[in-house]
N, C-alpha and C positions, 0 to 999 in steps of 0.2 A: 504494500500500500504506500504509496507515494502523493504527499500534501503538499502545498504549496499556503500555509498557515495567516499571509500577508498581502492581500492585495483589495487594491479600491476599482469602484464603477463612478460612473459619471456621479451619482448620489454623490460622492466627497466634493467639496468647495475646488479640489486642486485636479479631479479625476474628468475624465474622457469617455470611458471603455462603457460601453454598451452590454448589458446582462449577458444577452447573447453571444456577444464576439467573447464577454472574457473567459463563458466558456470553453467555446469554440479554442480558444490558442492554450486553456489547460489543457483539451484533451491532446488538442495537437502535439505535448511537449510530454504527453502519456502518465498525464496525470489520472490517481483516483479521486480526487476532488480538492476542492479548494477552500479558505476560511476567507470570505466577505469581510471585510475590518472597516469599511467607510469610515469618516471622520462624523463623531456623532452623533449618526443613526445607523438603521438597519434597514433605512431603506430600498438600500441596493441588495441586498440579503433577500428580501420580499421578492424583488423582481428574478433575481438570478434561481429561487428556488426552484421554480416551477421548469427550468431546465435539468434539474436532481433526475437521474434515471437507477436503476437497481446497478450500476458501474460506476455511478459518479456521483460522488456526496458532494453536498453542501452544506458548509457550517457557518451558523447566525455568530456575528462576532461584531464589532464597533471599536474605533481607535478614536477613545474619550480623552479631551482636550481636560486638564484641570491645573491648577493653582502651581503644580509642580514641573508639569510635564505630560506626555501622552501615556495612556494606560491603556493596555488591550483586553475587551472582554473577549473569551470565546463559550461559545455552548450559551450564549444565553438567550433568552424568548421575549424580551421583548426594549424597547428602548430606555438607556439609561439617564436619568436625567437631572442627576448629580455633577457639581461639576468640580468639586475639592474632591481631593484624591483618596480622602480615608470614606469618604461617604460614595463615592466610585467603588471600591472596593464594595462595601459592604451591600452598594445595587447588586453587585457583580456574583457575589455568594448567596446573595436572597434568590436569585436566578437559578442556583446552581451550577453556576458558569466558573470557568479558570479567566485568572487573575493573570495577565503575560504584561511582563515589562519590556516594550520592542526599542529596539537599539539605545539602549539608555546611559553608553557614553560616546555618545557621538557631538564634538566639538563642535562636527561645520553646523548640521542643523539646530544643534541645541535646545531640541523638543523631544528628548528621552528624558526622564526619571535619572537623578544620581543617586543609586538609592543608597541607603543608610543600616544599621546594623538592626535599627526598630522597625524597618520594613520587612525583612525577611520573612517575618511571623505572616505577613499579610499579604504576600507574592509567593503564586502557585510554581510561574516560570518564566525563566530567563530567556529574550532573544538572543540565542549565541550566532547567529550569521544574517543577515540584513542585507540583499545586495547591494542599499546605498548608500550601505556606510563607505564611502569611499577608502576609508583608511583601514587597512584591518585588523590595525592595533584597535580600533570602536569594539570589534567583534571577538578579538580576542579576550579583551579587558571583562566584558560580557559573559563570556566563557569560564573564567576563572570566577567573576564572583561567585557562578552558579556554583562552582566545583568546591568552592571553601567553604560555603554555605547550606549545600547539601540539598541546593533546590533543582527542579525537573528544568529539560531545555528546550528551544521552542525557534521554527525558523521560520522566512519566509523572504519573499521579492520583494514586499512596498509597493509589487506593482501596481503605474498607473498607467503604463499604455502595453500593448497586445505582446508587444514585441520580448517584455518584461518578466510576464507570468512565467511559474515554472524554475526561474533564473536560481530561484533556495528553496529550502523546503525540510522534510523531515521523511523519514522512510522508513515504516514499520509493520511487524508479519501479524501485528494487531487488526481485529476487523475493526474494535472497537477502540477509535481514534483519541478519546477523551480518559480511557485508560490508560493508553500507549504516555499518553502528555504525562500524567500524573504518576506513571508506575516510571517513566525514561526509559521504556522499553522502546528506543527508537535510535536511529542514525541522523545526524543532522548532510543537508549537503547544500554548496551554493556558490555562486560565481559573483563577480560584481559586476553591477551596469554600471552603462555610459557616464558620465559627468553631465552628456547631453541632457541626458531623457531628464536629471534633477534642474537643470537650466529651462527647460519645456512648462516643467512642471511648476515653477515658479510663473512662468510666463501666462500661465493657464490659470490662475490663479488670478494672479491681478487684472487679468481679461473679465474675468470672472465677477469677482468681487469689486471692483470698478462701475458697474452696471453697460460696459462695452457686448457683454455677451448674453444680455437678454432680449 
């Protein structure tokens, strides 16, 4: 079973991808499914469901903006709408959803979580590969807190365009994906993207939130 745990649809502020196409280039890249992370909501999760077929999951997930840094829920049912970090969490567990800190020492963006010795209790798992982190001291840094701290690890693209998906992920002989996270019965794998596509994606953005692109 092969995830790709991190990617957005047009639903995120910064995002492009169409329900459809972002399935379309998971499976292309021979993927079993993917985790929907939008910024916010779920509501690219909604849309991309109804492409789930008994070969290819999909999992509800949201990459919630708070006080500290970004926070990833996965597995959870419905939007969260906390936006401090300790009350994110605990949407996140009411849920019964994992608690993922994605690239949380990344310099350039500086929208990961630095997290602290009084988070660990409250962080399910660690992103240990990120394709954007450009520098892979980000992702190593990432790696080792999980490893001294004894917490599960978690990958994924960030993708926002087609070309992207697939790019990290996690790889396990688990059917059941949400066990695999929590027990770390899995393989992490992942490449890094372009400089471009983060350069894009800023552009997309302030096209975006501008009122240029409505």
């Amino acid at each position: 079973m092969k995830y790709d745990l991190h990617t957005h649809t047009k639903y995120s502020s910064d995002g492009v991808l169409e329900p459809e196409n972002i399935v379309k280039a998971a499976k292309k890249k021979g993927l079993s499914g993917i985790a929907i992370t939008d910024h916010d909501t779920i509501r690219g999760y909604l849309k991309v469901k109804k492409y789930e077929t008994q070969d290819f999951k999909v999992i509800c997930g949201s990459e919630i903006s708070t006080e500290r840094g970004e926070v990833i829920g996965l597995f959870i049912s419905s939007e969260i709408k906390s936006t401090t970090f300790q009350e994110v969490v605990e949407e996140v567990k009411e849920q019964d959803g994992i608690v993922v800190l994605p690239h949380p020492f990344d310099d350039v963006r500086r929208t990961g979580i630095y997290p602290e010795k009084g988070d660990i209790k409250l962080i399910d798992c660690v992103e240990t590969f990120n394709s954007r982190c450009l520098r892979q001291k980000y992702n190593d840094k990432a790696a080792q807190f999980a490893g001294e701290n004894g917490l599960s690890v978690a990958a994924g693209s960030d993708a926002h365009f087609a070309r992207e998906v697939g790019k990290a992920g996690i790889i396990t002989p688990q059917d059941n994906i949400r066990d695999a996270l929590i027990k770390g019965d899995l393989n992490v794998f992942g490449e890094k993207t372009s400089i471009v596509n983060l350069v894009l994606t800023k552009m997309v953005k302030t096209w975006r939130t501008s009122g240029w692109g409505k």
